[in-house]
Structure formats: structure tokens, C-alpha cells
NULO-809485 format. One line per 8 residues: number of its first residue (from 0); their letters; for each residue x, y, z of N, C-alpha, C, O, CB. Coordinates in Angstrom, 2 decimals, padded with zeros to 5 digits. Glycine has a CB too. Example, Ala and Ser with C-alpha at 12.3 -4.5 7.8 and 13.67 -1.06 7.14 Angstrom:
2
0) as) 013.19:-005.69:007.80:012.30:-004.50:007.80:013.20:-003.30:007.80:014.24:-003.32:008.46:011.31:-004.47:009.05  012.85:-002.25:007.08:013.67:-001.06:007.14:012.90:000.03:007.87:013.41:001.14:008.04:014.08:-000.60:005.72 .
This chain:
166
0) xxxxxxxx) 117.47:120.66:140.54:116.90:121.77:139.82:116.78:123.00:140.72:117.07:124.16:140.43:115.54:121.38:139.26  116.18:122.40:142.14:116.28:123.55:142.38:117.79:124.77:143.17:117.89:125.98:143.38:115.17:123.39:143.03  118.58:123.67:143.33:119.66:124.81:143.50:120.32:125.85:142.16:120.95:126.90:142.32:120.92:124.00:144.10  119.97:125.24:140.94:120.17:126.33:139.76:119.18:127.59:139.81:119.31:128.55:139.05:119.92:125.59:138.29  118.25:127.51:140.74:117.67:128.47:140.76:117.63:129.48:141.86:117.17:130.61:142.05:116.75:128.11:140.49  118.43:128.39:142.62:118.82:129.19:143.80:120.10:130.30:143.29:120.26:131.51:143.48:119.35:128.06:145.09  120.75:129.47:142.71:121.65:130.52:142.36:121.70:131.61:141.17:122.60:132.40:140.86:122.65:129.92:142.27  120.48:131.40:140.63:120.20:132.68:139.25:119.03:133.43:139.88:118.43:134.00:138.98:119.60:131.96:137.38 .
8) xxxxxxxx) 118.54:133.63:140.90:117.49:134.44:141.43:118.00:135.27:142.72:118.89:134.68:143.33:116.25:133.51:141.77  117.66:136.31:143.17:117.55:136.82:144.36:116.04:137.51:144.14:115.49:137.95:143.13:118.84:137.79:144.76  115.55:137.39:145.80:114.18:137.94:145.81:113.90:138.72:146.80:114.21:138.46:147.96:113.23:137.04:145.81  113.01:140.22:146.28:113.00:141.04:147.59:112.14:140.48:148.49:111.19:139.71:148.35:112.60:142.46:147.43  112.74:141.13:149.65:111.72:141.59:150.65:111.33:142.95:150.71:110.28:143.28:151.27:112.14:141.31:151.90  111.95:143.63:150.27:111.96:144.96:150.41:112.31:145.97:149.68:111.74:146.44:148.70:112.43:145.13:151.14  113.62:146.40:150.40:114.74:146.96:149.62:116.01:146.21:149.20:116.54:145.31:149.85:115.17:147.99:150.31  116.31:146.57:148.33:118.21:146.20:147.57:118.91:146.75:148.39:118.58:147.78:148.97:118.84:146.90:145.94 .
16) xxxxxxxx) 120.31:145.97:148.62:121.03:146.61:149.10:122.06:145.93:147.93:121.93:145.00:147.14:121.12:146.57:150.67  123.14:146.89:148.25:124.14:146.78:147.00:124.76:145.31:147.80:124.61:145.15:149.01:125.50:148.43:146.67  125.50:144.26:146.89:126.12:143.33:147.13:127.05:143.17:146.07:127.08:143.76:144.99:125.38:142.37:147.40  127.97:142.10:146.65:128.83:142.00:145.42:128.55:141.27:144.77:129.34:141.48:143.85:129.95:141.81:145.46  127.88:140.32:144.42:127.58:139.93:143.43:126.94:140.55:142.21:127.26:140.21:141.08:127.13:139.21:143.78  126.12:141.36:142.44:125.52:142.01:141.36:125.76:143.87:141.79:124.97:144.09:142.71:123.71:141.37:141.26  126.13:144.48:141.63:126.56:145.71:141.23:125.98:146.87:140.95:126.56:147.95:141.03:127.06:145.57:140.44  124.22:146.64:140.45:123.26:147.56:140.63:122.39:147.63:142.11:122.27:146.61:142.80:122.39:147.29:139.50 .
24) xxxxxxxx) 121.80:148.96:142.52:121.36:148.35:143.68:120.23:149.62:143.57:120.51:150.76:143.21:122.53:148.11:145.11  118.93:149.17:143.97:117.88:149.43:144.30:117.69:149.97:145.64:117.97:149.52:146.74:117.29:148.51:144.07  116.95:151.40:145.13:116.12:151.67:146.74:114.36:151.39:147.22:113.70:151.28:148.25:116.26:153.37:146.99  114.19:151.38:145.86:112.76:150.93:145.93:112.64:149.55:145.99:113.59:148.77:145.94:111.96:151.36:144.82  111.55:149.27:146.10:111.07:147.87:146.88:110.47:147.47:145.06:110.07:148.25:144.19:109.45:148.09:148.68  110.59:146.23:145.00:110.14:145.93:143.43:108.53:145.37:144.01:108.32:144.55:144.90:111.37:144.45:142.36  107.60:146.05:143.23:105.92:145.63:143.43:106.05:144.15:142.95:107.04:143.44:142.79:104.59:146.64:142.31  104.39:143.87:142.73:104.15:142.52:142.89:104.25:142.37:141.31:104.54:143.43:140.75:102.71:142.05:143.73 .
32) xxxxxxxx) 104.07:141.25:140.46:103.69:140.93:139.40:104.94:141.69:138.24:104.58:141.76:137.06:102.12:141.37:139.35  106.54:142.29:138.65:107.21:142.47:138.07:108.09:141.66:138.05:108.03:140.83:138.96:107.38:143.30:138.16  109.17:141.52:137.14:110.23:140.89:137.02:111.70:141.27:136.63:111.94:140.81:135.52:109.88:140.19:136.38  112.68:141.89:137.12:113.60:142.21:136.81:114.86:141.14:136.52:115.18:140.21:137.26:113.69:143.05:137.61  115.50:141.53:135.20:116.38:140.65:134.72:117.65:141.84:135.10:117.50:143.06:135.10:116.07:140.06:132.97  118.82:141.14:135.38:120.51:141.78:135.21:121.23:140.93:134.86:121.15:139.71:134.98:121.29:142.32:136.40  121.86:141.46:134.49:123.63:140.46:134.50:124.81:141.24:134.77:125.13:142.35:134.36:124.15:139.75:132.86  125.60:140.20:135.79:126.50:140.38:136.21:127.95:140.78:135.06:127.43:140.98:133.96:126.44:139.32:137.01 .
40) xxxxxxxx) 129.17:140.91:134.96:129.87:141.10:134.11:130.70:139.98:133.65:131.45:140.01:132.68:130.43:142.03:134.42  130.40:138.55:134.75:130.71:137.55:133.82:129.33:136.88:132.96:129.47:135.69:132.65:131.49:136.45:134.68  128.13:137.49:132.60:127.47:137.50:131.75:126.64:136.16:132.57:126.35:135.15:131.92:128.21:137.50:130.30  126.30:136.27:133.99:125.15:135.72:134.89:123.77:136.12:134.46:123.79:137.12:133.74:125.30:136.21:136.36  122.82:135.72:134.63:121.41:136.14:134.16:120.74:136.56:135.61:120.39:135.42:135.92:120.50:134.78:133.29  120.34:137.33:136.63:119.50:137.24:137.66:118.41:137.79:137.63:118.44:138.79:136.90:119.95:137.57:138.59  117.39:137.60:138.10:115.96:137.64:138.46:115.77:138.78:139.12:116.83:139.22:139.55:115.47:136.54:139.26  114.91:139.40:139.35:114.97:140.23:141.06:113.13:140.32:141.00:112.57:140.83:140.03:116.13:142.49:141.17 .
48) xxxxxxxx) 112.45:139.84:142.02:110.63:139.62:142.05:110.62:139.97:143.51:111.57:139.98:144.29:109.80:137.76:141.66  109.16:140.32:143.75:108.71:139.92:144.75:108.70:138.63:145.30:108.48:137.58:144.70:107.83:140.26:144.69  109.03:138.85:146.77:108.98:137.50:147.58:107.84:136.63:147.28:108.01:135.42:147.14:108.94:137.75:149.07  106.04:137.47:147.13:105.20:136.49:146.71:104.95:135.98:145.34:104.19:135.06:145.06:104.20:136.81:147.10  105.49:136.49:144.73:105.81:136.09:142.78:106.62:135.31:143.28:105.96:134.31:143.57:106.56:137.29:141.36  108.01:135.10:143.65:108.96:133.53:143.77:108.22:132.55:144.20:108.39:131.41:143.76:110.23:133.45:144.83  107.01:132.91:145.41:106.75:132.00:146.53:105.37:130.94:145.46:104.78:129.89:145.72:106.11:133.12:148.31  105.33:131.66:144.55:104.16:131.02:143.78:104.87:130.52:142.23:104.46:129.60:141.53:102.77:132.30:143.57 .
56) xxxxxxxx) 105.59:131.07:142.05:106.69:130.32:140.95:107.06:129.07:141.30:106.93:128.05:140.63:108.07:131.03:140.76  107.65:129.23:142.69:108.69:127.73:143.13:107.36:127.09:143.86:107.40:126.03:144.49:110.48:128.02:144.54  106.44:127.71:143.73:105.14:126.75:144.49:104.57:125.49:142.98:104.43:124.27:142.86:103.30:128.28:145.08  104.40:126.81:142.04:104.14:125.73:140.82:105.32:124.82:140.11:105.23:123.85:139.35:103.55:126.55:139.63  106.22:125.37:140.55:107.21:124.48:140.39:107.23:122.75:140.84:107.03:121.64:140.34:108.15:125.17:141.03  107.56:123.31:141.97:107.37:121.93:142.85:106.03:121.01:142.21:106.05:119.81:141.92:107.01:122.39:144.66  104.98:121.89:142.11:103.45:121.08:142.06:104.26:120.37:140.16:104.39:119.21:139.76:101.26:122.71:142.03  104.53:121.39:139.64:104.79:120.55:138.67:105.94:119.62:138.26:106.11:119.00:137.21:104.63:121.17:137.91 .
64) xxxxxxxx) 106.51:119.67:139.10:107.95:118.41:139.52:106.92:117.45:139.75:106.52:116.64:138.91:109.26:118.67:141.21  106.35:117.62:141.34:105.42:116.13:141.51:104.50:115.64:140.37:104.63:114.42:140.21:104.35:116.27:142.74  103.74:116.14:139.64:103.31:115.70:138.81:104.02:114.89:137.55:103.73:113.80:137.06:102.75:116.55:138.64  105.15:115.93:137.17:105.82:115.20:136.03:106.91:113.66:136.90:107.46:112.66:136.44:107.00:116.69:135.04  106.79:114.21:138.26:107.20:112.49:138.89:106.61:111.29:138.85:107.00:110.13:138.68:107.29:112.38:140.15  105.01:112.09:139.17:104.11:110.74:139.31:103.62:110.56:138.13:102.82:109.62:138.16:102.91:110.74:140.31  103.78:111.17:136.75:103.13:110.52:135.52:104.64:110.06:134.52:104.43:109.67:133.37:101.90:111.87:134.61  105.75:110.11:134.92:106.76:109.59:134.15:106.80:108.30:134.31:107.03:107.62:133.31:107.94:110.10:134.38 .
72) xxxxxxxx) 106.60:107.68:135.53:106.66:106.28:135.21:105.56:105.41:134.56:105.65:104.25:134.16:106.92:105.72:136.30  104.38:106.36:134.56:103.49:105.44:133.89:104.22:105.84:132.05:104.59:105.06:131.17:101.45:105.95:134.32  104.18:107.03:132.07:105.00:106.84:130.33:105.86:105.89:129.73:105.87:105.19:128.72:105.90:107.84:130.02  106.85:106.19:131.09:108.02:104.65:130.57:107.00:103.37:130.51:107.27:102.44:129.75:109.57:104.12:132.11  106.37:103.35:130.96:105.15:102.29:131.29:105.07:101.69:129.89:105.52:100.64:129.42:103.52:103.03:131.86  104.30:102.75:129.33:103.81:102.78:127.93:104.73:102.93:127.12:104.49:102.41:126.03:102.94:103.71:127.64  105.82:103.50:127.22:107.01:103.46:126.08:107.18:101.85:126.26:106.70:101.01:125.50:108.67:104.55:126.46  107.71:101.69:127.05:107.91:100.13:127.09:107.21:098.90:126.11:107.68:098.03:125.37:107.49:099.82:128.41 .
80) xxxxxxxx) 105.68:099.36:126.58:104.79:098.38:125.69:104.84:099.05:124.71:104.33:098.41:123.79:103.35:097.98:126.03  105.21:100.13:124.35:104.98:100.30:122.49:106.28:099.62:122.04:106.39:099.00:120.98:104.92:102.24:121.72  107.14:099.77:122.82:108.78:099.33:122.17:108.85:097.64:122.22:109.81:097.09:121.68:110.33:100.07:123.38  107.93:096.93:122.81:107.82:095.75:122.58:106.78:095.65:121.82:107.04:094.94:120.85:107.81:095.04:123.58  105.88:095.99:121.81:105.11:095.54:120.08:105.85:096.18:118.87:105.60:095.98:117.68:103.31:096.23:119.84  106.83:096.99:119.41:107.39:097.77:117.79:108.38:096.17:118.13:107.24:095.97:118.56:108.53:100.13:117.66  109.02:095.26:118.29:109.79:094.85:118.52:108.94:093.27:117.82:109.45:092.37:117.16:110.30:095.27:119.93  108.10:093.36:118.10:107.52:092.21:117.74:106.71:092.06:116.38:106.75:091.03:115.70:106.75:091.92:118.76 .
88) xxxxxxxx) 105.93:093.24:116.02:105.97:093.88:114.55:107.11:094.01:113.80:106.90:093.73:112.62:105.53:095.14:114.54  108.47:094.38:114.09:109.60:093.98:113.50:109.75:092.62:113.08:110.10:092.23:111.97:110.52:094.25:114.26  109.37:091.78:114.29:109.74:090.33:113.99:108.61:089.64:113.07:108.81:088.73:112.27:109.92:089.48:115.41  107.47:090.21:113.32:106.06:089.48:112.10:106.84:089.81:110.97:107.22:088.88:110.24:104.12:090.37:111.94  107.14:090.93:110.71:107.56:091.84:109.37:108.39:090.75:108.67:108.14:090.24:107.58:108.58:093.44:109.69  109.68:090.41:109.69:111.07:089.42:108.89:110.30:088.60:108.41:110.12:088.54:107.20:112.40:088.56:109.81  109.30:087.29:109.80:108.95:086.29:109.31:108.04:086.37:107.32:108.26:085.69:106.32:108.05:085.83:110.65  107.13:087.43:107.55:106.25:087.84:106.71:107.54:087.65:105.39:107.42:086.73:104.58:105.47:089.48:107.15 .
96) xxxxxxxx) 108.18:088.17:105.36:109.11:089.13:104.46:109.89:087.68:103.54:110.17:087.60:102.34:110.49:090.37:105.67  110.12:086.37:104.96:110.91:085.11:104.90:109.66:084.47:104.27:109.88:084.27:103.07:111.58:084.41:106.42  108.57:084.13:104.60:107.63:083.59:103.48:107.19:083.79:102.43:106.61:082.95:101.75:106.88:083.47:103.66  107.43:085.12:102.10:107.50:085.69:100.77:107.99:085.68:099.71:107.56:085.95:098.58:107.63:086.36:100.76  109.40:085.21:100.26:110.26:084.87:099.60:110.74:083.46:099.56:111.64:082.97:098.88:111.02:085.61:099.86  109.78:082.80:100.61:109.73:081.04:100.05:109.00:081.03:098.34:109.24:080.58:097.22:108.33:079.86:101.40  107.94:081.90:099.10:106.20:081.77:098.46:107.41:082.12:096.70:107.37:081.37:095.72:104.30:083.74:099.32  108.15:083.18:096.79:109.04:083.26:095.74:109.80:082.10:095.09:109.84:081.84:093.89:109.87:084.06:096.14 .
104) xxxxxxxx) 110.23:081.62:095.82:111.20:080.58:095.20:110.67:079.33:095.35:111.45:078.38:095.28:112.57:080.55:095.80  109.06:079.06:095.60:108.36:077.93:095.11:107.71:078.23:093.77:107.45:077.37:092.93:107.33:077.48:096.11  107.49:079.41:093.63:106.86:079.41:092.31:107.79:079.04:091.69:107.65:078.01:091.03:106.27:080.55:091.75  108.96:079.69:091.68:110.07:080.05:090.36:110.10:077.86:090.03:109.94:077.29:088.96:112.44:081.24:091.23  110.43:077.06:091.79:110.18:075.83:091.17:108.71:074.77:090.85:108.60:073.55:090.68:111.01:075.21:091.89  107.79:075.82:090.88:106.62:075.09:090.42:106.38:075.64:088.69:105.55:075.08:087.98:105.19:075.51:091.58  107.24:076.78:088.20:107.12:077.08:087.25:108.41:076.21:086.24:108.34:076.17:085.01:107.01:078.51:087.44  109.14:075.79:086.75:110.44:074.46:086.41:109.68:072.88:085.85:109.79:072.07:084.92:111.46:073.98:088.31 .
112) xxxxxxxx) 108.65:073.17:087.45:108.01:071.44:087.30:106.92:071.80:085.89:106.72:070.88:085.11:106.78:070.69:089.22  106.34:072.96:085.67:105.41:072.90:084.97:106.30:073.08:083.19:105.66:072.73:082.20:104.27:074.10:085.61  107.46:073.52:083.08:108.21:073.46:081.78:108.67:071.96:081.92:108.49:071.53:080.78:109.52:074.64:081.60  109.11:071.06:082.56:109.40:069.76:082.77:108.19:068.59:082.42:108.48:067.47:081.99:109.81:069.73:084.20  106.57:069.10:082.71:105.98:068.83:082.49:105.87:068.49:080.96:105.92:067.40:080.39:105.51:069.36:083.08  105.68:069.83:080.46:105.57:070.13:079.28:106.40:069.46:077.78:106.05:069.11:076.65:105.78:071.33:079.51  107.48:069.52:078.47:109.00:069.24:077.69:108.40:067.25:077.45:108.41:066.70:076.35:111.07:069.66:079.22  107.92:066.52:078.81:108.00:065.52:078.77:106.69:065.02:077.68:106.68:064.06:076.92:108.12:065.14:080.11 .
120) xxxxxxxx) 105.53:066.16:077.94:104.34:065.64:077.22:104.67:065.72:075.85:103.95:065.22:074.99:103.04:066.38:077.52  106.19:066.60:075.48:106.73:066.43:074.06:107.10:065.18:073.85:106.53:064.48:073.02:107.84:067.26:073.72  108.26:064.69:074.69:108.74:063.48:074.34:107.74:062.00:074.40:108.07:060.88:074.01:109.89:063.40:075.23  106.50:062.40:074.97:105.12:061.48:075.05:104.47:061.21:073.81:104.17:060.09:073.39:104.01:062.12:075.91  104.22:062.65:073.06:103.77:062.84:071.86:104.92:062.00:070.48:104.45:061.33:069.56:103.64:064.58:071.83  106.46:062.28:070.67:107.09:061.80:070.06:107.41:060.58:069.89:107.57:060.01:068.81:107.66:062.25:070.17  107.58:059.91:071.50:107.52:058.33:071.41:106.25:057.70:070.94:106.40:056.57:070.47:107.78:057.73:072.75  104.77:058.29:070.97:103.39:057.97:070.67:103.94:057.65:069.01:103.84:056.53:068.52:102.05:059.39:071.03 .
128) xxxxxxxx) 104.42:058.62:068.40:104.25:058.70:067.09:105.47:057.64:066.39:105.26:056.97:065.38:104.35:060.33:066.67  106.89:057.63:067.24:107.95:056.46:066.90:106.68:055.13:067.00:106.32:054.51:066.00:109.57:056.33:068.35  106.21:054.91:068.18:105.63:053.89:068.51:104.27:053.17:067.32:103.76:052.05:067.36:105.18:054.37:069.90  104.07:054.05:066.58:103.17:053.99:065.43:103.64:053.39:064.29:103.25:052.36:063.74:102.77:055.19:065.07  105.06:054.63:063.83:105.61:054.01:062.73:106.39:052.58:063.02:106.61:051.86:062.05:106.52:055.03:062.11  106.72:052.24:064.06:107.20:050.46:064.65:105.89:049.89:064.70:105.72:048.97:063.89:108.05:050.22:066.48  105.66:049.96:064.87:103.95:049.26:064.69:103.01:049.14:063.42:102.05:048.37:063.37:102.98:050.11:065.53  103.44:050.05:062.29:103.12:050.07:061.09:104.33:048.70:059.99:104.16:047.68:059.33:103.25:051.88:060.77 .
136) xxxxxxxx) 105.37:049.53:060.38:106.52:048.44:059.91:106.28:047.24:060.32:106.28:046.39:059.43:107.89:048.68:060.37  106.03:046.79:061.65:105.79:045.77:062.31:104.57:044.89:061.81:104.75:043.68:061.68:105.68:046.19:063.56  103.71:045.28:061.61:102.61:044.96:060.38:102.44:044.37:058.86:101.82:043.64:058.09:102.21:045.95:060.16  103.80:045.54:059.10:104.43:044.77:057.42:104.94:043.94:057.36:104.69:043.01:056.59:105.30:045.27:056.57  105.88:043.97:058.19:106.88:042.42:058.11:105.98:041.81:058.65:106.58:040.75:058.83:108.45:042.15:058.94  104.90:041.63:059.09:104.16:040.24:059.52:103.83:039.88:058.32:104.12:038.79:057.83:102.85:040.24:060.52  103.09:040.96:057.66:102.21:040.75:056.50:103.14:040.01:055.63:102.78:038.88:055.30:101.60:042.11:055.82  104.31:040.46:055.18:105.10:039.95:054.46:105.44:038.34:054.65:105.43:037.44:053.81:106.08:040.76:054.58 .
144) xxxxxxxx) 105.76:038.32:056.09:106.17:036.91:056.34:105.33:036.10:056.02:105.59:035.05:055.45:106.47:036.59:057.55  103.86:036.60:056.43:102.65:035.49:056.84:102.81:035.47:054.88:103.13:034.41:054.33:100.59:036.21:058.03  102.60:036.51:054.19:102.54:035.99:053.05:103.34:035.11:052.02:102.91:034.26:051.23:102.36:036.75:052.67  105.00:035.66:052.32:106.07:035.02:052.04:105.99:033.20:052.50:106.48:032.24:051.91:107.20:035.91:052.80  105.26:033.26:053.64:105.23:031.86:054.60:104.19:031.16:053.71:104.07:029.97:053.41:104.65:032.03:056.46  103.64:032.00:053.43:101.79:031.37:052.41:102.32:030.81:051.02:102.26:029.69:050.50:100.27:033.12:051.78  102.95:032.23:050.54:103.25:031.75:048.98:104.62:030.96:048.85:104.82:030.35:047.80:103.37:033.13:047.91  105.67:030.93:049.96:106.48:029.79:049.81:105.91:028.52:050.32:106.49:027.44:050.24:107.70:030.03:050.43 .
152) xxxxxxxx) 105.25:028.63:050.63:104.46:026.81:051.24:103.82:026.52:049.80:104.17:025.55:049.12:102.72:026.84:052.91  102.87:027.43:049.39:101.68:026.54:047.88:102.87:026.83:047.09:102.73:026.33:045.98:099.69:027.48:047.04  104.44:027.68:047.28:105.36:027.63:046.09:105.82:026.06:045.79:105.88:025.34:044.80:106.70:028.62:046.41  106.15:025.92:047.33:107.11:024.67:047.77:106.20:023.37:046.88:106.41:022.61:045.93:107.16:024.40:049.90  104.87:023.71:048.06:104.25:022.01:047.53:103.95:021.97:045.79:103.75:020.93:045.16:102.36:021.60:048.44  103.99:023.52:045.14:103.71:023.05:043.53:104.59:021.90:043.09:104.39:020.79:042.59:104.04:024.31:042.44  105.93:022.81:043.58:106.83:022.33:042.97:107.47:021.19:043.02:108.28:020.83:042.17:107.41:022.93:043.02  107.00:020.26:044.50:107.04:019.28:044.92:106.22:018.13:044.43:106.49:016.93:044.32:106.94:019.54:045.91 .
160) xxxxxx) 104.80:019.04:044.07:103.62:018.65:043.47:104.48:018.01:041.66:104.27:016.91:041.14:102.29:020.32:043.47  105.20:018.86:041.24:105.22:018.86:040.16:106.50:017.77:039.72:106.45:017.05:038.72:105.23:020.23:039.80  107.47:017.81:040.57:108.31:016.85:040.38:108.03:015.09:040.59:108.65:014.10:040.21:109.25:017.32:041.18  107.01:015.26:041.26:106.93:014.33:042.17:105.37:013.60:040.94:105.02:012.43:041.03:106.68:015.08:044.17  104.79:014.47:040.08:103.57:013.83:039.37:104.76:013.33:037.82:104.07:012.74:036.99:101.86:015.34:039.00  105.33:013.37:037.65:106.29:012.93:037.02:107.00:011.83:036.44:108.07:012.02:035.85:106.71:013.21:037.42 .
């Protein structure tokens, strides 16, 4: 840094003297607290100050180089740890994002088991009610038999009765 400034500044001591680099030239001495800008004709920018205006420019300079030296690494410091919790908040996020979408596609099959449920407590209700009318029929033909069995037995022995008193 600082040779770019070496080379866009000149600073009095005194007087100007003409040079070639810059092309205007001063006989007066430039006071304190001014600042003169020129440019050269390939369109250079130069300075022209007092020696104690540079000497306190490139003084705060420096002071503020060292400073922005000795507090950059604690930044990276801290960039660092933010870029690993952003890194790890990324990763809660997926996991979060991946259970969500379990938590999704268990309902969709707890809402399957609960129509499966349903469907079956139909076919429960339906076999209940087959199981009735076989059980009603089943009743009958007993009834029938036991009676058929009754009135062909006192049929049988009448008639046995009757041939047989004869």
C-alpha cells in the first residue's frame, strides 16, 4: 500500500521546483492544512501537502494498518464460527425438513391403516349378519328335522301300530 502512495504524492519542503514528471511548478511554499491535487497528461492524480500534513496522514495510516492487522484475525475468528453454525443450522434444517416429511408419509399410511380398518369393520358387520341368517336357517332345519324325526317316528309306529292290531 504504501508504495502506491509513494508514487501518487510528492510533498513539500518548501519550494517546487519544476520536474518532469509533473509540469506545473510552484514558487511558493504550500502552508499547512492544504492540499493540492494535479494531473499529469497521462491523466496521474498527484497530491502536493505539507511535509507535516503527509507526516500525520502516513502516521494515521500506519496506526490504522496496525490496527486493521491486529483486529482481522480475530474477525476471521468470528466469521469462521458464524460459518460453522450457519453450516450446522443448514444441517438441523435438512434433518428437520427429512422428518417432516417422514412425519408426512406416516400419516398418509396411518390414514390407509385407518380406511383398512374401517373397510374391515364393514366386512365384520356383514359376516355378523350372513352369520345370523345361517344360524336362523340352521334352526330351521333342526326344527324341521327334530320335527320331521318326531312326526315320522309316532307316523311310523301308528302305522305299524295299525297293521300289526289287525
Amino acid at each position: 500500500m504504501m508504495p502506491l502512495l509513494a508514487n501518487s504524492q510528492s510533498i513539500s519542503k518548501g519550494e517546487f521546483r519544476e520536474t518532469t514528471e509533473n509540469p506545473i511548478t510552484y514558487t511558493d511554499s504550500i502552508p499547512r492544512g492544504t492540499v493540492i491535487g494535479t494531473t499529469d497528461t497521462a491523466g496521474n492524480l498527484y497530491l502536493h501537502m505539507h511535509v507535516e500534513d503527509a507526516k500525520l496522514i502516513l502516521t494515521d495510516l500506519l496506526d490504522y494498518e496496525l490496527i486493521v492487522d491486529s483486529i482481522l484475525p480475530e474477525y476471521e475468528r468470528n466469521d469462521s464460527l458464524h460459518t460453522k453454525a450457519i453450516v450446522l443450522n443448514i444441517a438441523k434444517i435438512k434433518e428437520l425438513q427429512l422428518q417432516s416429511d417422514n412425519q408426512v408419509e406416516q400419516l398418509k399410511n396411518l390414514n390407509s391403516i385407518i380406511d383398512n380398518v374401517k373397510e374391515i369393520d364393514g366386512f365384520k358387520d356383514l359376516t355378523i349378519e350372513n352369520a345370523k341368517d345361517v344360524i336362523k336357517k340352521e334352526k330351521i332345519k333342526k326344527g324341521l328335522a327334530l320335527g320331521g324325526g318326531i312326526g315320522g317316528g309316532v307316523g311310523l309306529g301308528i302305522i305299524i301300530g295299525f297293521f300289526l292290531a289287525k
